[in-house]
Residue, then its C-alpha position, 0 to 999 in steps of 0.5 A: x112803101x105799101x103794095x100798090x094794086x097793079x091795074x095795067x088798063x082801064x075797061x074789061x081788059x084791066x077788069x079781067x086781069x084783075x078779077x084773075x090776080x084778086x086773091x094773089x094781089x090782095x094778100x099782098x097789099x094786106x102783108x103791108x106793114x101800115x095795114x097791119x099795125x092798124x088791124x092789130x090796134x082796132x084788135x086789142x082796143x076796141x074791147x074797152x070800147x063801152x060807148x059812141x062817145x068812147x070810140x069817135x075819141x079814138x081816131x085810130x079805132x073810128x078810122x078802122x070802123x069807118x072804113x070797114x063800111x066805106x064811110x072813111x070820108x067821115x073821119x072828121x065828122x065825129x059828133x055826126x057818126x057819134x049820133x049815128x051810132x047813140x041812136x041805133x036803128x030801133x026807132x024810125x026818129x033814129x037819124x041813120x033810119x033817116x039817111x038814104x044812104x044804107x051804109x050808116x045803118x049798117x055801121x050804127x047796127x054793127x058796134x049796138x050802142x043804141x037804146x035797147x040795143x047790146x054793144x058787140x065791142x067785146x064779141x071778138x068774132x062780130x070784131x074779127x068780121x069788122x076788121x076783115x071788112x076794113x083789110x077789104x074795103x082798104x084795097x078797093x080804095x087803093x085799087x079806086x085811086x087808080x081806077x075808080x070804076x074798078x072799085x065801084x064794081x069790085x064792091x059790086x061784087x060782094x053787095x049786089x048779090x047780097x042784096x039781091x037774096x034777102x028777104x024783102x020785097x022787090x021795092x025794098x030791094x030796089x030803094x036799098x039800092x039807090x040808097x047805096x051810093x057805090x051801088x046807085x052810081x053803077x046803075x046809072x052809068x050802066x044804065x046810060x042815065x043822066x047826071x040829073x036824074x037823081x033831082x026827079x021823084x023817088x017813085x019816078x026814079x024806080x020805074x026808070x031803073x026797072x024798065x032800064x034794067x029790064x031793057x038791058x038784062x031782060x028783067x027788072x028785078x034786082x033779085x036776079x042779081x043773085x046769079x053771078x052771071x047777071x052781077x058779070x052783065x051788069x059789070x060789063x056793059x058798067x066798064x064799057x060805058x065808063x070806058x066810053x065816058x073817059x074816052x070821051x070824044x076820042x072815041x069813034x061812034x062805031x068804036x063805042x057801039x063795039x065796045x057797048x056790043x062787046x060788054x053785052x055779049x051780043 
């Protein structure tokens, strides 16, 4: 049996304790013998990889390429991520450029099997960065089959900051994170917005994310998650909703508001 990430509560005790055994927890779940064998196979195939045709055909190698990004839901939807990778990010009739969810980017730029682009299949290095990506995103998706607020803000941890120190503007930043499904679903739950506030306008939607982050950080920036401390915020007051939201009526409006308290470090 495969190592089983041990979460023993839900909210910022079951958070802390985690972010605590991270490193011990995580070299045991990549010791499993499954996660193994199939880091190893993606190793000695993938260099003979020479098209998206060639690597959609190998479910093993899709399935590690995949789940590197997060995109494993995808398994099964072979000609989509085949078009996906064929037509690169070079052009804006690119059906990833088209997307708003930025992790097919990401995939699609990662293998460079679209026109005028250099396939990195056989750069060991670029390879080696798509197997470690895998070993961590697989123990997000374990520790999310237990918890799955967990996951979101384990991915958090690693995107946020990223995207907060490129070098775009502050509205590229901002639609970049609504784009990213994980990253979007934190916000809106942090943010105590509605299950329908994505059918309003993209504009409209930015204003409001700003002016709650503003509201909940003090700034409306998403460069200033660049400083762990506004990464650790944000966590915090996500888990306290999220914790409020399963709680659901069981919980005392008093108890909740301590809860919110607590998470905002007031």
């Amino acid at each position: 049996m495969s190592y089983q990430p041990v979460i023993p509560s839900a909210g910022l005790a079951g958070w802390n304790f985690l972010q605590r055994t991270y490193d011990a927890q995580f070299k045991a779940f990549n010791a499993s013998a499954q996660l193994q064998r199939d880091t190893d196979y993606f190793r000695e195939k993938v260099g003979e990889i020479q098209s998206a045709e060639d690597l959609v055909k190998d479910r093993r190698l899709l399935s590690v390429a995949l789940g590197a990004f997060g995109l494993q839901d995808d398994i099964n939807n072979r000609y989509f991520i085949q078009k996906i990778l064929q037509d690169g990010t070079g052009s804006d009739d690119a059906l990833a450029n088209k997307l708003t969810d930025e992790r097919y980017k990401k995939l699609s730029k990662a293998f460079g099997f679209g026109p005028g682009e250099t396939a990195t299949t056989t750069d060991k290095a670029k390879m080696a960065e798509i197997v470690s990506q895998y070993r961590v995103q697989e123990f997000e998706v374990s520790v999310g089959q237990q918890d799955d607020a967990m996951r979101i803000a384990l991915y958090a941890q690693r995107e946020l900051a990223e995207l907060a120190g490129k070098d775009v503007s502050e509205e590229t930043k901002w639609y970049s994170l609504m784009g990213l499904p994980p990253l979007r679903s934190m916000f809106e739950t942090a943010l105590g917005l509605p299950q329908a506030f994505g059918q309003i306008d993209i504009d409209q939607q930015l204003e409001v994310f700003r002016d709650k982050t503003r509201n909940a950080t003090g700034e409306g920036t998403v460069s200033q998650f660049s400083d762990a401390d506004a990464v650790k915020k944000l966590t915090n007051l996500f888990l306290a909703r999220s914790q409020i939201a399963n709680l659901g009526a069981s919980g005392s409006p008093g108890a909740n508001a301590l809860t919110l308290l607590r998470a905002s470090g007031r």
